[in-house]
C-alpha positions as CSV (number, residue, x, y, z in Angstrom):
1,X,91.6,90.8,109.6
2,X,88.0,90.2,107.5
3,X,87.0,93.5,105.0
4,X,83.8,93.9,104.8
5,X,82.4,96.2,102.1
6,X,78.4,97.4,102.8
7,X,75.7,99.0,101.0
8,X,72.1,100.0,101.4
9,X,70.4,97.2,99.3
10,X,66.7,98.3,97.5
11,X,64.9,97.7,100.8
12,X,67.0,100.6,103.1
13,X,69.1,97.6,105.2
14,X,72.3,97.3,105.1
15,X,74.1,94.5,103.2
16,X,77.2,93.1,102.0
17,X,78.0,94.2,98.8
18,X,78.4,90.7,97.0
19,X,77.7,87.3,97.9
20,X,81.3,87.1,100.3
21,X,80.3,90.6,101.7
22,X,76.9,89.3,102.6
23,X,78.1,86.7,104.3
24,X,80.9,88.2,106.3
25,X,78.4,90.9,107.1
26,X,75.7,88.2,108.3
27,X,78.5,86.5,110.1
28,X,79.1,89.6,111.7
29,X,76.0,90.7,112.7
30,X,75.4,87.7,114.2
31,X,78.4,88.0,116.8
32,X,77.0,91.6,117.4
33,X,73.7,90.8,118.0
34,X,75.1,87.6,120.5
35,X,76.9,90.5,122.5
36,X,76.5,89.8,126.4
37,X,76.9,92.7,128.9
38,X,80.2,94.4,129.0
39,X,81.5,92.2,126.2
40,X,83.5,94.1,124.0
41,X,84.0,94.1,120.1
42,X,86.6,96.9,118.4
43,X,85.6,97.6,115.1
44,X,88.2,100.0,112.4
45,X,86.5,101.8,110.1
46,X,87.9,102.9,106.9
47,X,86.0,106.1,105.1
48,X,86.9,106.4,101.8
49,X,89.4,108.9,100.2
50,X,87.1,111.9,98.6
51,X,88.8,111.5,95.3
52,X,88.7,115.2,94.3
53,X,90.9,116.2,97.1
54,X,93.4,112.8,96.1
55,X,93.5,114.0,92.4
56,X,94.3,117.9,94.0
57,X,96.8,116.8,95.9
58,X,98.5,114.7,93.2
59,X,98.3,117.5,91.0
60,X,99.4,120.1,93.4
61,X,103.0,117.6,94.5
62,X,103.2,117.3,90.4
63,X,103.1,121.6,90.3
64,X,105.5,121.9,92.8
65,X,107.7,119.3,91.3
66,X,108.2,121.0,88.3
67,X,108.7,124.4,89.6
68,X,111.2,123.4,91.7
69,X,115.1,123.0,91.6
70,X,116.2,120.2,94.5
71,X,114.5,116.9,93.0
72,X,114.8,115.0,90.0
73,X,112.6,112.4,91.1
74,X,108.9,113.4,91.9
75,X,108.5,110.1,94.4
76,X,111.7,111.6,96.9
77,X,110.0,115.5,96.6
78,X,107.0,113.7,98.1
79,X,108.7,111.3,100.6
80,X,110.5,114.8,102.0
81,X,107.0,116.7,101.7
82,X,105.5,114.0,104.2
83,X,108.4,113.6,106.5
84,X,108.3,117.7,106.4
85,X,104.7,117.2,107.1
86,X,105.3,115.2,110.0
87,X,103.9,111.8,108.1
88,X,106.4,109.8,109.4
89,X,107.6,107.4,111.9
90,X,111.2,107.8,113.5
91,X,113.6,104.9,113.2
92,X,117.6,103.9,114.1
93,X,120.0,104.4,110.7
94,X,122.5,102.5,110.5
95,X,124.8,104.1,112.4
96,X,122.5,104.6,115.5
97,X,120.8,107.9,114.5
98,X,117.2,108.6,114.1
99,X,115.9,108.9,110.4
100,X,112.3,109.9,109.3
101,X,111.0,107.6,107.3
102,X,107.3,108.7,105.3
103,X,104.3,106.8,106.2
104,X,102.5,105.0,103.2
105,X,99.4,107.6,102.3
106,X,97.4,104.8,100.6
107,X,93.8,104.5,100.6
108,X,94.4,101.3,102.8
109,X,96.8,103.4,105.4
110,X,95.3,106.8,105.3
111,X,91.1,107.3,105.0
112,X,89.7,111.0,103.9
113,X,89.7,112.8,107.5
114,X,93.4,111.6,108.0
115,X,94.5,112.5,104.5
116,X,93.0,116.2,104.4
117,X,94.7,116.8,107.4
118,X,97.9,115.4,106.3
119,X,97.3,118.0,102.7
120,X,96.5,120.6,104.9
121,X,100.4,119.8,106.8
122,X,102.0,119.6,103.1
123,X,100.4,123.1,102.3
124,X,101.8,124.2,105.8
125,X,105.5,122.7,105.1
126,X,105.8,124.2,102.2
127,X,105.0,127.7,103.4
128,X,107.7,127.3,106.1
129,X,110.8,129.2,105.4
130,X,113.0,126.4,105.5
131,X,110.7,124.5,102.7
132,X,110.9,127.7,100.4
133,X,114.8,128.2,100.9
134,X,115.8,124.7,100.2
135,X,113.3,124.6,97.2
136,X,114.0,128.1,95.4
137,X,117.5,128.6,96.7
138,X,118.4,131.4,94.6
139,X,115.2,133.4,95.3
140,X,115.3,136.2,97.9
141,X,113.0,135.4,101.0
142,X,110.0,137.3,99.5
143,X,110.3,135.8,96.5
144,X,110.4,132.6,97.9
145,X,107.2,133.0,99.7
146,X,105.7,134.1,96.5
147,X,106.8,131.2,94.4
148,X,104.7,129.1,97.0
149,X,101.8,131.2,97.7
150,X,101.1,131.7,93.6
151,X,101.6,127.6,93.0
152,X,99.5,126.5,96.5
153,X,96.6,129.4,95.5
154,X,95.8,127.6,92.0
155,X,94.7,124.7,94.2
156,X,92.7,126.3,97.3
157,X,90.7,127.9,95.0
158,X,89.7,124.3,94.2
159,X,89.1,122.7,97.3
């Protein structure tokens, strides 16, 4: 699979950004542009991650990390977050039963419309009542829901 990074160059056309970009992309256009009727060409298009929302999201697994009592490692809470999330793929353990295992949420897996969605599921999860029991066990049920909803409202104020 080629990458192909493009930019607006000084005159308003699209270019390849760098001497192998410009060439890939000429190469490319040139297939495009020998296109005959019903020919088909499927193109994947990656939109970059809107870094704000990356940083928030980091920040907001690091909050929640700290104020809670079930991991000691901050890469298994997120691993459970997605899988709770529903960013996962379903596999046979080794004993025949399905496991969840978390998708990667790279910039290469995941581009900016998939990855607010997929902060939007994490801020849903995390609201459910069996996120906020198994991560504030000894909180009462409202008190639970508050722990979340004063640690998720720091960070929707900055979205």
């Amino acid at each position: 699979m080629t990458t192909i990074c493009i930019t607006r160059d000084d005159t308003g056309k699209l270019s390849g950004f760098g001497d192998k970009d410009k060439k890939a992309y000429a190469a490319f256009k040139k297939k495009v542009d020998a296109l005959e009727p019903g020919e088909i060409y499927q193109l994947t298009v990656l939109f970059p991650r809107n870094q704000k929302l990356h940083g928030l999201h980091f920040a907001l697994l690091s909050t929640i990390f700290d104020n809670q009592e079930q991991f000691a490692d901050l890469d298994q809470l997120r691993a459970w977050l997605q899988v709770g999330a529903g960013h996962c793929e379903f596999v046979p353990g080794p004993k025949g039963r399905m496991v969840a295992l978390p998708k990667s949420i790279s910039f290469r897996a995941i581009d900016d419309a998939d990855f607010q969605a997929h902060h939007e599921a994490v801020k849903d999860f995390l609201r459910s009542p069996y996120a906020t029991q198994f991560l504030w066990p000894h909180l009462a049920e409202p008190e639970q829901s508050a722990m979340v909803d004063t640690i998720l409202s720091q960070f929707e104020k900055q979205e």
